[in-house]
Every structure is written in structure tokens, then in C-alpha cells.
ROZAKOL-935106 format. One record per residue (C-alpha): x negated, y, z negated. Coordinates in steps of 0.001 Angstrom, whole numbers, padded with zeros to 6 digits, always signed. Each point is the difference from the previous one (the first is absolute). Example, Ala and Ser with C-alpha at 12.3 -4.5 7.8 and 13.67 -1.06 7.14 Angstrom:
-012300-004500-007800;-001370+003440+000660;
This chain:
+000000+000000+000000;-001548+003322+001110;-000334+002838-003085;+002354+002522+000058;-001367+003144+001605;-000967+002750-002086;+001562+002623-000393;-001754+003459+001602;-000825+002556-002634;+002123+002895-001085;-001276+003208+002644;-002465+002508-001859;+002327+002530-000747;-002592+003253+001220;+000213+003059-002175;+001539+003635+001754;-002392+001872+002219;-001067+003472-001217;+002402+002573+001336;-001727+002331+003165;-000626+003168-000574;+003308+001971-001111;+000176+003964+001833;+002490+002524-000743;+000754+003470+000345;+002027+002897-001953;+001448+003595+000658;+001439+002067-002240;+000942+003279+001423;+001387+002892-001493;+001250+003558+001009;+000996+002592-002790;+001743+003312-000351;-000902+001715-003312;-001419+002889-001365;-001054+001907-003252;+003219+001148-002670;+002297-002097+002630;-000308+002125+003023;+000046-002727+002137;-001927+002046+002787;-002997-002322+000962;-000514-003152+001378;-002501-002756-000474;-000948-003614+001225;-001804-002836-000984;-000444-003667+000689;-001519-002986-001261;-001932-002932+002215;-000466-003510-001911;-002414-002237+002053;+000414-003563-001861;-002014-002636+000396;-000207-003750-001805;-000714-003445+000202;-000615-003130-002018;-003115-001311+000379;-000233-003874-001487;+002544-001677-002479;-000190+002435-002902;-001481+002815+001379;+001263+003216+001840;-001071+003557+000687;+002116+003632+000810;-001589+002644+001678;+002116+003311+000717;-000490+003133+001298;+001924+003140-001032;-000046+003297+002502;+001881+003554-000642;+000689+003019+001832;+002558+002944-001626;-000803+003412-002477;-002177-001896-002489;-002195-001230+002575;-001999+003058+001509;-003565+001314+000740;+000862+003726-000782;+000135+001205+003848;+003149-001096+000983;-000933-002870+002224;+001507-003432+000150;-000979-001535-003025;+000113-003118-001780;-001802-003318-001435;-000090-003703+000043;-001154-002043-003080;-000300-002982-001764;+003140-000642-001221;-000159-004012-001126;-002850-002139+000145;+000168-003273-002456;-000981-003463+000144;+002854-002664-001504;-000289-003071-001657;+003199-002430-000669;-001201-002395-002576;+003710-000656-000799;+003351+001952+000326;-000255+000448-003551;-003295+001770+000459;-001648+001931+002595;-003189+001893+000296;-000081+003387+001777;-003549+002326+000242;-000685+002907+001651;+002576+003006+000928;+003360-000477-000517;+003297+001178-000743;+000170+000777-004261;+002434-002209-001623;+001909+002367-001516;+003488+000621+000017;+002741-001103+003008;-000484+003282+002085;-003582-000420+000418;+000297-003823+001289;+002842+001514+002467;-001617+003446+000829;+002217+001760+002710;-000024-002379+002284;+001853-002777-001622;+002368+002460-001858;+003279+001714+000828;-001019+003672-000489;-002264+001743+001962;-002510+001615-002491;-001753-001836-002570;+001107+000536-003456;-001846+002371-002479;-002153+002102+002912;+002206+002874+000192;+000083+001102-003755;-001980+003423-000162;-003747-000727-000564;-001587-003960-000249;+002115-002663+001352;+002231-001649-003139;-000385-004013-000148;-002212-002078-001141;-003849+000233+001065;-001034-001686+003182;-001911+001587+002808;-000013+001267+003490;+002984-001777+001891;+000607-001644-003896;-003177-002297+000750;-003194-000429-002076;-002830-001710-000098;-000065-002971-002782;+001175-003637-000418;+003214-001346-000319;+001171-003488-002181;+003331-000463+001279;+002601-003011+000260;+004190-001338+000631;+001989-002160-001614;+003214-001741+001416;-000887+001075+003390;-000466+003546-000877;+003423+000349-002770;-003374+001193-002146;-003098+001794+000713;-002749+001380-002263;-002963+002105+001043;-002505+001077-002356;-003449+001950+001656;-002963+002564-000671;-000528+002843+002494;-001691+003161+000643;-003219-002125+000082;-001896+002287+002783;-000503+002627-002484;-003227-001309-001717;+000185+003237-002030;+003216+000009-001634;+002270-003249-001351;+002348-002481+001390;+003701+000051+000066;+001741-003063-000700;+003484-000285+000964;+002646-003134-000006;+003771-000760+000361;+002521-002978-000072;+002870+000163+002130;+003227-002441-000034;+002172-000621+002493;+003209-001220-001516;+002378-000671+003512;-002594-001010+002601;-003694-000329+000054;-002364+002797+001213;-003252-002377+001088;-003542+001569+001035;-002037+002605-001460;+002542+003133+000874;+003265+001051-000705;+002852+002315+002105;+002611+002350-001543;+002223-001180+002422;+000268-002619+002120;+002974+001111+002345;+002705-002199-001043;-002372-003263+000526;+000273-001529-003489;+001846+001068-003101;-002187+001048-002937;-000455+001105-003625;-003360+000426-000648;-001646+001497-003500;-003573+000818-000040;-002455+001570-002995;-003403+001468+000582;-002936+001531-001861;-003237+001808+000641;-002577+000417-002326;-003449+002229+000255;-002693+000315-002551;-000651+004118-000115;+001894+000371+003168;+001811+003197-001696;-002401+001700-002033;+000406+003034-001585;-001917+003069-000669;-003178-001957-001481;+000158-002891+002486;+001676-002650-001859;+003889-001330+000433;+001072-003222+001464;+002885-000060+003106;+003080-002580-000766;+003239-000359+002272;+002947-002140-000539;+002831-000873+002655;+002927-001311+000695;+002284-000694+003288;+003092-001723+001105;+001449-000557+003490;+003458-001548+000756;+001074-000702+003649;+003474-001684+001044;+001179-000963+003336;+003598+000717-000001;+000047-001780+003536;+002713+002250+001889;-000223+002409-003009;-003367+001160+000862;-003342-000427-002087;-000676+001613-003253;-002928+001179-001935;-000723+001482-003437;-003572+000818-001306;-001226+001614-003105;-003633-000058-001889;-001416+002256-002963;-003219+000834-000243;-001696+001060-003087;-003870+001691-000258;-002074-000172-003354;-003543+001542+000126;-001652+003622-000929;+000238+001714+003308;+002743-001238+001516;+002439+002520+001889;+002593-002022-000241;+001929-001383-003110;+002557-002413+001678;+001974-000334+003214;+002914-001841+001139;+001653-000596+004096;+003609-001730+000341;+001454-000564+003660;+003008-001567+001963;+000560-000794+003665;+002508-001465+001819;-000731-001886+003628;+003134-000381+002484;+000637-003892+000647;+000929+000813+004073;-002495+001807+002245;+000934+003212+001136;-001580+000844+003341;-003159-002388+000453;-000592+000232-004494;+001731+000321-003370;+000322+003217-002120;-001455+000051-003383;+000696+003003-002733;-001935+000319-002886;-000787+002505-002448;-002756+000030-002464;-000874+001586-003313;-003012+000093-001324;-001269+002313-003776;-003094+001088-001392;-000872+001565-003044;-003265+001244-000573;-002161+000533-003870;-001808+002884-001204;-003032-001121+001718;-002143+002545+001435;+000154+000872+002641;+003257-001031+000733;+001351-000993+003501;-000962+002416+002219;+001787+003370+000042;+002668-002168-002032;-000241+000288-003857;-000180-002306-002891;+002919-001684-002104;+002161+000789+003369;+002070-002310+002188;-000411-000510+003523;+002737-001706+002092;+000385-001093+003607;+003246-001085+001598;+000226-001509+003752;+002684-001088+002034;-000866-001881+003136;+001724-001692+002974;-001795-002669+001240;+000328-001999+003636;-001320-003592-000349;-000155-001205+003531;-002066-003204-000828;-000848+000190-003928;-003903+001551-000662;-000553-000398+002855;+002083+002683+001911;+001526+002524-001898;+000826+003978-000352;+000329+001886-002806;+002066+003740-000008;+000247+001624-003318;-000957+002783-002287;-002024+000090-003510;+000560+002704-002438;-002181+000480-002913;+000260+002232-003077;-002478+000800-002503;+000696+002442-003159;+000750+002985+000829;-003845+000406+002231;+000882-002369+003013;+002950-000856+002113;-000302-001634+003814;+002034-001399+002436;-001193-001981+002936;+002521-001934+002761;-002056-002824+001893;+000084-002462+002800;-001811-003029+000162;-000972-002714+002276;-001519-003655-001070;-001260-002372+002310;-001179-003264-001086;-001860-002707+002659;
């Protein structure tokens, strides 16, 4: 009797291939009508070019490389000709040892709060929060672009229902200290899975998301003789419903509060709603939203700007927006009005343009 044949072994399963190279590009474009105590008599424009670049390299291992270019008022060379810049804006190597934990080095994005993982392009309004208070930008401390250069421990649970970042920045400046900053995040509807977040995502999942953050900085606000240590606390919550033929909604609020010696700024606060239509009208839906957002500054001198201390400043915006095809078409038509005290008041009506490829 002949032996039974054996059978042939079980096929090598072969792990993924690296992914190619990865190459995208940005626009953010902006045209604005303002002017000093709300005369509304000149007009400005400015834009925004995001070169992106990334790529994993072998199992485990992946790299980002992006470039950031400007053009508009704050980019000039003092004669009046076309001016502008391009930059480093990311560069980072990755290393996925597990979901759970992830390795980031180099410049980056600042783990911060929710608006800094979303910036303006991955958000509903069309400025980001905190730049238009008079003097510094409110928030928490970043860097250009909310990038800077450091490392990053950073991991998911569940898919991405849970996400903790903890990090130490500010490490090019051999001369002063480093800036360590961290946050958790839930997501108690649907998971939010990868490094980033969005503060909206257009009706595509339904969401309730709570995060906390912190910054600390050893003598990062000193006082007169040098010494005085920066802390920030934070805390954020988004919740977005798709009502289906009822149209998408989204509410947003964080607080913001600002401990150190020489800091202009004792706490600050932003709320917001929108509403997106369910049907398209014309070849995209309409999306209203207004915005709040609060300051209050300390007796810190000097205070913030021309605007003095233990005074509120407030900004309100309404906005339409036209999402033709989510982030990555969309306008924006709207106007921002901004009162400070009894030194500063400004009004400014925009219109904006995002492109996303």
C-alpha cells in the first residue's frame, strides 16, 4: 500500500510592503476687509502653501517631511515687493513599536490641546483660535505653525476610543529649558485612531470626545530677577451628531488657564456651534457657525499690547461656510469682531478659500 501523500505546507504568509512615498499639497487662501477702530477701509490678502511629504520605510519605521510657504502683510522685505517664505514645517522620524506606544523625534506638531492637532485646516472656522486677541497669541505654547522640535511618547487604546501623549520640546534652544507638554483624549461614541485629531469631521461619524492637557516649563516665566516657572492646564470637549436629513451638528468648548510670573494672560475660554445642511445646495452644503472665544489678562507688566491688565478681551465670529467636498474644498464668508476694554475695538469681514490635494 503506497503512503499517503503529504500534505504541502501552509504558504508563508509575507509581511506588508512599506508604503511609497506619500505627496500632498495645501492652500489656504484668504482675502480681508478691515481696518483700524472698525473703519473697514483697507484690504489685505494672504495664503498659506503646505508641501507634505511621507513614507514608511521598513515594518516599524516611518518618516514626515513638510514644507510650509507664506505670502500676505506679515510676510514682507520693507520695499513693497512680493514677499514671502518657505520653511521647515515637519520633519520627524516614527517608530510603531505597538499601537499602545509609538515613538516620534524631531519637529512636530505639540500635543497640546484639540485645536492645535486640527489647526485650520481640519476645523470648521476659518481662523485659528486665540491669534486675534490684542498682543501674543492666547493658547497653550507651541511654535511656528504649532510645531516644535522635541520627542513625542504617544499611544491608542480600543482602536483609538483613548489616546495619551506625553513629550519634551523646545529642545533647539541649548540656552534656555525644555517644555514638556501631554494630554489624554477619550472618545466616548466612535474612535478617533492616529496621531491627530479634527474639530469636525463633516457629518462622517458621530462623536463626544473629552480631552485634558498640561504644559509645564522650568523658569519659562520669570520675573523681574529671572526666576518663575510657566504651568498651563486645559480642557476641551467636542460633540458632533448626524441628524441624517436633519443636518450635522457641532458643539465645542475648552478653557484654558495660565500660571507663571509673566504671563499676560490669566485664563481664556472659546465655545462654538455649527450646523451643516444634510442636501447639497448648488454643487455643496451650507454650514453656519458662530464662535466665541474670552480672554482675561493679569497685572503682568507689560500687559497685552496697547490692551491693559485685569481687562477682558472678547471675539465673536459668525461664518457661512460652503463644503463642496469636506477639507478638502471649501469657502469660508464671514466677519470677526473683537473688543478689548475700553482701548481696542475691530471688525474684519473675510473670505476664504481651502484647497486640499
Amino acid at each position: 500500500m503506497a503512503a499517503p501523500a503529504e500534505e504541502p505546507p501552509p504558504p508563508v504568509e509575507e509581511a506588508p510592503a512599506p508604503k511609497p512615498l506619500s505627496v500632498g499639497a495645501w492652500a489656504h487662501l484668504g482675502t480681508y476687509l478691515n481696518g483700524p477702530d472698525s473703519k473697514m477701509n483697507r484690504v489685505a490678502a494672504d495664503g498659506e502653501l503646505d508641501l507634505l511629504f511621507s513614507a514608511d520605510l521598513i515594518e516599524g519605521f516611518g518618516m514626515t517631511a513638510n514644507l510650509v510657504g507664506y505670502y500676505g502683510p506679515g510676510a514682507t522685505d520693507g520695499y513693497g515687493a512680493h514677499a514671502g517664505g518657505i520653511n521647515i514645517m515637519d520633519l520627524h522620524g516614527k517608530i510603531a513599536i505597538d499601537d499602545a506606544f509609538n515613538i516620534w523625534i524631531g519637529r512636530m506638531l505639540v500635543p497640546s490641546d484639540r485645536a492645535n492637532f486640527s489647526g485650520y485646516w481640519f476645523a470648521a472656522p476659518w481662523f485659528y483660535p486665540g491669534q486675534h486677541f490684542a498682543g501674543p497669541p492666547v493658547g497653550p505654547r507651541q511654535g511656528p505653525q504649532g510645531r516644535n522640535d522635541g520627542v513625542t511618547i504617544w499611544g491608542q487604546a480600543a482602536g483609538g476610543l483613548f489616546k495619551y501623549y506625553a513629550g519634551a520640546y523646545n529642545l533647539q534652544n541649548t540656552a534656555g529649558t525644555a517644555l514638556f507638554s501631554g494630554r489624554l483624549n477619550i472618545s466616548l461614541i466612535n474612535p478617533e485612531p492616529g496621531y491627530y485629531h479634527s474639530s469636525t469631521y463633516y457629518g462622517g461619524k458621530d462623536l463626544l470626545a473629552i480631552g485634558i492637557g498640561g504644559q509645564f516649563q522650568k523658569d519659562g516665566s520669570p520675573d523681574a530677577m529671572g526666576e518663575g516657572d510657566y504651568s498651563e492646564f486645559n480642557a476641551d470637549i467636542l460633540f458632533e451628531k448626524n441628524f441624517g436629513e436633519g443636518g450635522v451638528l457641532d458643539l465645542e468648548g475648552a478653557f484654558y488657564k495660565y500660571m507663571g510670573e509673566s504671563e499676560p494672560v490669566d485664563h481664556s475660554f472659546l465655545v462654538l456651534a455649527s450646523w451643516m445642511t444634510a442636501d447639497e445646495i448648488g454643487i455643496g452644503k451650507i454650514q453656519p457657525l458662530v464662535r466665541f472665544q474670552s480672554a482675561k489678562t493679569t497685572d503682568t507688566v507689560p500687559p497685552m499690547g496697547p490692551f491693559p491688565a485685569e481687562e477682558t478681551s472678547n471675539i465673536f465670529e459668525g461664518q457661512i461656510g460652503y463644503i463642496i467636498d469636506s477639507y478638502a474644498t471649501r469657502f469660508a464668508l464671514g466677519f470677526l469682531y473683537q473688543k478689548a476694554g475700553d482701548a481696542i475695538e475691530d471688525t474684519q469681514l473675510y473670505l476664504g478659500l481651502q484647497l486640499q490635494k
